[in-house]
Residue, then its C-alpha position, 0 to 999 in steps of 0.5 A: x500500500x502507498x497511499x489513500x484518497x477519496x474517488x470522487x463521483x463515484x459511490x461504493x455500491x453492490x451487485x453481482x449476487x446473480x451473477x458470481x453464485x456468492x453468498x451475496x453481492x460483492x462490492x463494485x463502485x458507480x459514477x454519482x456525481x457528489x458521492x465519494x469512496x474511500x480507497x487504498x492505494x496499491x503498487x501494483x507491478x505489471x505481472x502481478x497486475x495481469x494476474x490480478x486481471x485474471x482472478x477479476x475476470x477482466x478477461x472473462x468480461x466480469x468485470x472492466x478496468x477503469x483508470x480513475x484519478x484519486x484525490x489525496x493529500x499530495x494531489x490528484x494521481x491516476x490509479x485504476x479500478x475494477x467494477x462490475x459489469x452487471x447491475x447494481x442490487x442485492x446485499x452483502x453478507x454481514x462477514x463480507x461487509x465487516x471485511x470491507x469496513x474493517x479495512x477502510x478502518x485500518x486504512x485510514x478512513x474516517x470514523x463516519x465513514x466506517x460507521x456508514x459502511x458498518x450500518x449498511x443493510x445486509x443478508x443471511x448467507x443462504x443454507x447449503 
C-alpha cells in the first residue's frame, strides 16, 4: 500500500449476487456525481497486475478496468479500478461487509465513514 484518497463521483455500491453464485453481492463502485469512496492505494507491478486481471475476470468480461484519478493529500494521481459489469442490487453478507469496513478502518478512513459502511443493510448467507 502507498497511499489513500477519496474517488470522487463515484459511490461504493453492490451487485453481482446473480451473477458470481456468492453468498451475496460483492462490492463494485458507480459514477454519482457528489458521492465519494474511500480507497487504498496499491503498487501494483505489471505481472502481478495481469494476474490480478485474471482472478477479476477482466478477461472473462466480469468485470472492466477503469483508470480513475484519486484525490489525496499530495494531489490528484491516476490509479485504476475494477467494477462490475452487471447491475447494481442485492446485499452483502454481514462477514463480507465487516471485511470491507474493517479495512477502510485500518486504512485510514474516517470514523463516519466506517460507521456508514458498518450500518449498511445486509443478508443471511443462504443454507447449503
Amino acid at each position: 500500500m502507498i497511499g489513500v484518497g477519496w474517488l470522487e463521483g463515484w459511490r461504493l455500491t453492490f451487485a453481482g449476487e446473480d451473477v458470481l453464485g456468492w453468498e451475496g453481492a460483492v462490492t463494485t463502485v458507480v459514477e454519482s456525481p457528489g458521492d465519494r469512496v474511500f480507497v487504498a492505494l496499491y503498487d501494483v507491478d505489471e505481472f502481478d497486475a495481469a494476474q490480478l486481471d485474471e482472478v477479476e475476470g477482466v478477461n472473462s468480461g466480469t468485470y472492466r478496468k477503469l483508470t480513475v484519478r484519486v484525490a489525496t493529500l499530495e494531489g490528484e494521481v491516476t490509479a485504476w479500478v475494477y467494477v462490475l459489469n452487471g447491475y447494481e442490487g442485492g446485499l452483502p453478507t454481514s462477514w463480507y461487509l465487516t471485511e470491507i469496513a474493517n479495512a477502510a478502518q485500518a486504512a485510514g478512513a474516517p470514523d463516519d465513514y466506517v460507521a456508514e459502511l458498518r450500518a449498511r443493510p445486509t443478508r443471511t448467507a443462504k443454507p447449503d
